[in-house]
C-alpha positions as CSV (number, residue, x, y, z in Angstrom):
1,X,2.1,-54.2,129.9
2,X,-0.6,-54.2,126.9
3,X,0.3,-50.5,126.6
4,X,4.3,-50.9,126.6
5,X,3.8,-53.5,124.0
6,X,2.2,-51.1,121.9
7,X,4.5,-48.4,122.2
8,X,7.9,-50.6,121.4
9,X,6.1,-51.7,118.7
10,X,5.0,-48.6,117.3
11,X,8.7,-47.4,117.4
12,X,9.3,-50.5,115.8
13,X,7.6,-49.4,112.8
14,X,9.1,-46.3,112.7
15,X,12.3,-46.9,112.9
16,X,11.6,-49.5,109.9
17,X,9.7,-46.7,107.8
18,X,12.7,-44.0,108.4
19,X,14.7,-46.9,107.4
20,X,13.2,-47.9,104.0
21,X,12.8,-44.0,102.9
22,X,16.5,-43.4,103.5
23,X,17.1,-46.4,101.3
24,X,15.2,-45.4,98.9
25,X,16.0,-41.7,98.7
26,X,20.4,-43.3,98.0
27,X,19.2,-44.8,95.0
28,X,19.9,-43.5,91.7
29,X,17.8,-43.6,88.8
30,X,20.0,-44.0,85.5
31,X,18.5,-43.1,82.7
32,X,19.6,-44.8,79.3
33,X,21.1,-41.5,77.2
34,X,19.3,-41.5,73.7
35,X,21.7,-41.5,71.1
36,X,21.6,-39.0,68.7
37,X,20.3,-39.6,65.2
38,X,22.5,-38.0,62.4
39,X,19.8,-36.1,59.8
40,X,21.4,-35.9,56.8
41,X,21.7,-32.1,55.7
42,X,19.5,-31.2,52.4
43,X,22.1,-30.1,49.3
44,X,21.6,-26.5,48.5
45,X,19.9,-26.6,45.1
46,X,21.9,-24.7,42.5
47,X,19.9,-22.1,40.6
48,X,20.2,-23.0,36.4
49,X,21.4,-20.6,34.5
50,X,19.0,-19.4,31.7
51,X,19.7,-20.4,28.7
52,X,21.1,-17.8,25.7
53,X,17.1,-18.8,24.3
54,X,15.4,-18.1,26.7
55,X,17.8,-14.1,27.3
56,X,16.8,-13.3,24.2
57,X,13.4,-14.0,24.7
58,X,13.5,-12.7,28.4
59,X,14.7,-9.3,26.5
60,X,17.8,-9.1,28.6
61,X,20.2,-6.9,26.7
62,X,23.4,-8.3,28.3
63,X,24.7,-10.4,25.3
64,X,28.0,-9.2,25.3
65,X,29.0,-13.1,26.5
66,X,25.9,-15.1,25.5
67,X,27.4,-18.3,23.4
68,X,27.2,-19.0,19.9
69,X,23.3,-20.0,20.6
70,X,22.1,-16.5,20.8
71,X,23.8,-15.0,17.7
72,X,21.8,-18.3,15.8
73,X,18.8,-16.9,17.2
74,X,19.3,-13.0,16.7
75,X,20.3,-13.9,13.2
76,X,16.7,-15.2,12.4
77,X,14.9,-12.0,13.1
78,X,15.1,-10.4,9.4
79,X,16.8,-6.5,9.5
80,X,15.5,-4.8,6.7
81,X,18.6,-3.4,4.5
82,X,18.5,0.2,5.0
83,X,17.0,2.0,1.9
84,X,17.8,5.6,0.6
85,X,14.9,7.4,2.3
86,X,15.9,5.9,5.7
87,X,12.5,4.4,6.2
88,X,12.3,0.2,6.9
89,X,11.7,-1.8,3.4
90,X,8.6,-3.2,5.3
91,X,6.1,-0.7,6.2
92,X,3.3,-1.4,8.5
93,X,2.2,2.3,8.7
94,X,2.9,5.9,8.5
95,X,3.6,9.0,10.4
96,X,2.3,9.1,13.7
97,X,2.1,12.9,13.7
98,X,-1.2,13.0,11.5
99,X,-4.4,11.5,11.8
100,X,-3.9,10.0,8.3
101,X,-5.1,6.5,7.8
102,X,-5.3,3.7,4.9
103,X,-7.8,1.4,4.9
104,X,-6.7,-1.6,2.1
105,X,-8.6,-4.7,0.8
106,X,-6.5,-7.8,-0.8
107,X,-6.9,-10.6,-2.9
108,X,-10.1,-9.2,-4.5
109,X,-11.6,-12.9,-4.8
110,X,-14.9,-11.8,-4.2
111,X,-15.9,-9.0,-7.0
112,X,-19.0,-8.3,-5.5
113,X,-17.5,-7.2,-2.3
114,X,-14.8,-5.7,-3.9
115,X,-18.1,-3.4,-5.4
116,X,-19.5,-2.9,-2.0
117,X,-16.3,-1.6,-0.4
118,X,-16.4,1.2,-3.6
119,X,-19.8,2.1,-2.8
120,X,-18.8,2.8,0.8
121,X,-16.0,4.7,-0.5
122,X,-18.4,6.8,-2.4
123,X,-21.0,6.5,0.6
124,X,-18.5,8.8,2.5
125,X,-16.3,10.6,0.4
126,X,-13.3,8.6,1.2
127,X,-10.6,6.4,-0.5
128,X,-8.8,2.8,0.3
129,X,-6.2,0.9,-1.7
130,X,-7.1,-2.1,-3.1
131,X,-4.5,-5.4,-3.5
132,X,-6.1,-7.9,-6.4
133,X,-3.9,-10.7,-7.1
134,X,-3.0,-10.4,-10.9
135,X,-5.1,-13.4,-11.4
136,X,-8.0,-11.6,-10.8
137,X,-7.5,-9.6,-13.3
138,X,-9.9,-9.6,-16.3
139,X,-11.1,-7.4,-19.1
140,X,-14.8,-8.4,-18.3
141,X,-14.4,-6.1,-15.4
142,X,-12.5,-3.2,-16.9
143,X,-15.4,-0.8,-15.6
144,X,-14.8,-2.2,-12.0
145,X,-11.6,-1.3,-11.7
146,X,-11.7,2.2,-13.8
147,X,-14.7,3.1,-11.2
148,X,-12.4,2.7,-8.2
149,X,-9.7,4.6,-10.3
150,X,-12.5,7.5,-10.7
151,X,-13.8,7.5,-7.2
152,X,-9.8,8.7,-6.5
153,X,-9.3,4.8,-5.2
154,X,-5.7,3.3,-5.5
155,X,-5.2,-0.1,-6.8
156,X,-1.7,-2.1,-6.0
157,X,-0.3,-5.3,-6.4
158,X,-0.6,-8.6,-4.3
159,X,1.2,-10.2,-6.7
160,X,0.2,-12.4,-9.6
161,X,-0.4,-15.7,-8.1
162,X,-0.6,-15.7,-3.7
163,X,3.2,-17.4,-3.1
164,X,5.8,-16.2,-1.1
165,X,7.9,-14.2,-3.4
166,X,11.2,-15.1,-2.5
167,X,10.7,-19.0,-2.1
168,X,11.0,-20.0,-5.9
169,X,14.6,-20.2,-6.2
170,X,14.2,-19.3,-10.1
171,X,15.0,-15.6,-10.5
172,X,12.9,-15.7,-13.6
173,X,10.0,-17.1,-11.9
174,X,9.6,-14.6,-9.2
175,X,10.1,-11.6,-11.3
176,X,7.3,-12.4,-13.0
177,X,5.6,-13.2,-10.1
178,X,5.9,-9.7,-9.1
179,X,5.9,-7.5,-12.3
180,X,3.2,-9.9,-14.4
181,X,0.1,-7.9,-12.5
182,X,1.2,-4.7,-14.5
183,X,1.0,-6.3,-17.5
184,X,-2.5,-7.4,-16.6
185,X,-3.7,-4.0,-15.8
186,X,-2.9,-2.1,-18.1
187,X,-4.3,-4.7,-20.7
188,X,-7.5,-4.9,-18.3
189,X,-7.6,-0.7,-18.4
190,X,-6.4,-0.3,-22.2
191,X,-3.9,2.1,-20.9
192,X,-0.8,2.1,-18.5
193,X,-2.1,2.6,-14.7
194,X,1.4,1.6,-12.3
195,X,0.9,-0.6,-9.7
196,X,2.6,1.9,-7.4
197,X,2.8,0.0,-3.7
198,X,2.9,-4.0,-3.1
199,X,1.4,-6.0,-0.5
200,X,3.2,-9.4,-0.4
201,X,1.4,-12.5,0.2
202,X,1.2,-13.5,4.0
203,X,2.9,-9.7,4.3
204,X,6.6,-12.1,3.8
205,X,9.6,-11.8,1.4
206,X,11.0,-14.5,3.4
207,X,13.0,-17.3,1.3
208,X,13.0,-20.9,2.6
209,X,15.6,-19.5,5.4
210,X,13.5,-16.8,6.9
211,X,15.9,-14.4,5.5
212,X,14.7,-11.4,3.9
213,X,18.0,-10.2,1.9
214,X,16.7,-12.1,-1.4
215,X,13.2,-10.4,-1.6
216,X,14.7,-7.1,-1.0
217,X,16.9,-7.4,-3.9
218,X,14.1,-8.8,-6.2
219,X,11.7,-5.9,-5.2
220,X,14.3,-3.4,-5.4
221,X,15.4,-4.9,-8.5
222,X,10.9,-5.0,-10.0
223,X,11.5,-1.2,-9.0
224,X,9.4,-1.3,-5.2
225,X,11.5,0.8,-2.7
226,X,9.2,-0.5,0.0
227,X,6.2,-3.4,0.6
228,X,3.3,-2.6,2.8
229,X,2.1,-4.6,5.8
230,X,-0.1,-3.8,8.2
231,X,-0.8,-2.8,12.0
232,X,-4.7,-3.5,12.1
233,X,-6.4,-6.5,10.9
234,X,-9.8,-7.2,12.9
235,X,-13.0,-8.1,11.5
236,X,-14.9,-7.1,14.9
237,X,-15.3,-3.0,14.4
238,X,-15.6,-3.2,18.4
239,X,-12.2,-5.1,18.5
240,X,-10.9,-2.9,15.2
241,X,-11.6,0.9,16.4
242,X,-9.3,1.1,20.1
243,X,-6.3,-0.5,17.9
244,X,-6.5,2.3,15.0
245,X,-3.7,5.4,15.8
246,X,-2.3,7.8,13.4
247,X,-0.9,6.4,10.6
248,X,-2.4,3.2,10.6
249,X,-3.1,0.5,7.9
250,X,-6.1,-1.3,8.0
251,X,-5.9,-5.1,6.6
252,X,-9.1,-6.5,5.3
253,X,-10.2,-8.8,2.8
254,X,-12.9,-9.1,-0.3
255,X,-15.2,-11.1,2.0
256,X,-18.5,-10.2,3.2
257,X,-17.7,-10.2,6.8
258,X,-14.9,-7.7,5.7
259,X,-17.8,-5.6,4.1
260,X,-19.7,-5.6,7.1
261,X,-16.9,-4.6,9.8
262,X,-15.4,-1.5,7.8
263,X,-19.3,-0.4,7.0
264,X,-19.3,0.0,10.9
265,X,-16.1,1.0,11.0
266,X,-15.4,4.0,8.6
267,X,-18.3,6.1,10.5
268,X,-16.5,5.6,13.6
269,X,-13.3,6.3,12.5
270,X,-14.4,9.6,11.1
271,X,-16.2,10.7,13.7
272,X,-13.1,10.6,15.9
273,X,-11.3,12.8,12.9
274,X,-9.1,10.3,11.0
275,X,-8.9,11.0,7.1
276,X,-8.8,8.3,5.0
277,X,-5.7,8.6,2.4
278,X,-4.5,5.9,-0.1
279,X,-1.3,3.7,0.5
280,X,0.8,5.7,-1.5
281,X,-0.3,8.8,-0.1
282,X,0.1,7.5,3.5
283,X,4.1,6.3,2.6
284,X,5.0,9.9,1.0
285,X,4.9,8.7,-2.6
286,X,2.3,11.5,-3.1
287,X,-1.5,11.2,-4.5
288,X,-0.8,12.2,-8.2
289,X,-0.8,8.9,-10.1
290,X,1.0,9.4,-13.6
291,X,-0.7,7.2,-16.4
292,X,0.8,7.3,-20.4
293,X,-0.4,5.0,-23.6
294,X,2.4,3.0,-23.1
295,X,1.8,-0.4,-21.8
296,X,3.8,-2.5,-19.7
297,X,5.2,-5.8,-21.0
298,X,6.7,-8.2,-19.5
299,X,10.2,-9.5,-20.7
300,X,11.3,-12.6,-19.3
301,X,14.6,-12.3,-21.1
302,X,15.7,-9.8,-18.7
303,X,15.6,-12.4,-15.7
């Protein structure tokens, strides 16, 4: 009987188990459907157009529909008028074809280094061009400036006073800004020497406008066909020596420092076979300067 019991109840629990795990296995989990989050799209970022400035600068040659802003800025870069020997009004050097250089020294403040730079001249047998400012022009040092003459030097102009030529707006004034220096000389010299090539100050003819037209016609008009810049000015010989090419001008000053570098420098430069020529030489004006008893006067008047 015991036994019987056990077994009904076993089947008992059974049954219940196969029961409960049908039950279970008819139920359906729902699960709650996220909803979707809206992202909001990132605008596509328009690419700015650069500005007429900034093509001009960029060097894009395309400015066949640039706005007025570019022909503002083209118009500030100078032209040089064209002159009858088809070379620019502004020369900062020569033919690249020879190994024909210039070596030039302005403002001629300093007197003694002015001396020094000679004696290097006649140290190695060659010749510079030398830019005093008409101010420094005196008849205590007549013997200076006829030794660099004799040594085969060239002297030019850097004007009478170091100003921007073409920034007086007085005709008169600049005139004799530029043609007062040769009225100088030859009274320094006793005889006339012409001031044959002209350095401007800051290497500008310039007026208050950046435009270059006025100096042109006021050098043409003093009788200069050209004005000489420059392509090297370094005071480090190390610095000075990789920049020199054919044809170059060298830039340097009456300073000591200026002594020092081109006392290094002019060895070098010869040992790599450059020949030192003056300014007007360099520019095809020709080495041959023509002097005459005649001095030069200035004539305000004519201004």
């Amino acid at each position: 009987m015991t036994s019987l019991r056990r077994f009904f109840l076993l089947l008992l629990c059974l049954s219940l188990f196969l029961t409960s795990a049908g039950a279970a296995g008819s139920i359906t989990i729902i699960r709650p459907t996220p909803t979707p989050v809206r992202t909001q799209e990132p605008r596509p970022t328009a690419t700015p157009e650069p500005t007429p400035e900034a093509q001009v600068l960029a060097g894009d040659s395309d400015l066949s529909s640039s706005a007025p802003a570019v022909r503002s800025v083209i118009e500030l870069v100078p032209t040089p008028e064209p002159t009858p020997d088809d070379r620019p009004f502004i020369i900062r050097f020569g033919s690249r074809d020879e190994p024909k250089i210039s070596l030039t020294m302005d403002d001629c403040y300093n007197l003694d280094a002015v001396r020094d730079a000679l004696e290097l001249c006649k140290q190695y047998n060659i010749v510079m061009t030398f830019y005093p400012l008409g101010i420094m022009l005196h008849e205590e040092d007549r013997q200076l400036w006829q030794d660099i003459i004799d040594a085969g030097c060239e002297i030019g102009t850097h004007t009478m006073w170091h100003s921007r030529v073409a920034r007086n707006p007085e005709t008169r004034v600049a005139m004799q800004q530029i043609l007062k220096p040769q009225e100088v000389m030859d009274q320094v010299l006793g005889y006339h020497y012409p001031l044959r090539t002209l350095r401007p100050p800051y290497g500008s003819i310039e007026d208050a406008n950046d435009n270059i037209s006025r100096g042109v016609r006021l050098l043409m008009n003093a009788g200069y066909k050209h004005v000489v810049n420059w392509d090297v000015s370094q005071t480090n010989p190390q610095l000075a020596l990789p920049r020199v090419q054919n044809g170059s001008i060298l830039l340097y000053h009456a300073r000591e420092t200026d002594v020092k570098c081109i006392s290094v420098l002019i060895p070098q430069l010869i040992e790599k076979g450059f020949t030192f020529v003056t300014v007007a030489e360099l520019i095809g004006l020709g080495s041959e300067v023509t002097t005459s008893s005649d001095l030069y006067v200035f004539d305000p008047k004519k201004y």
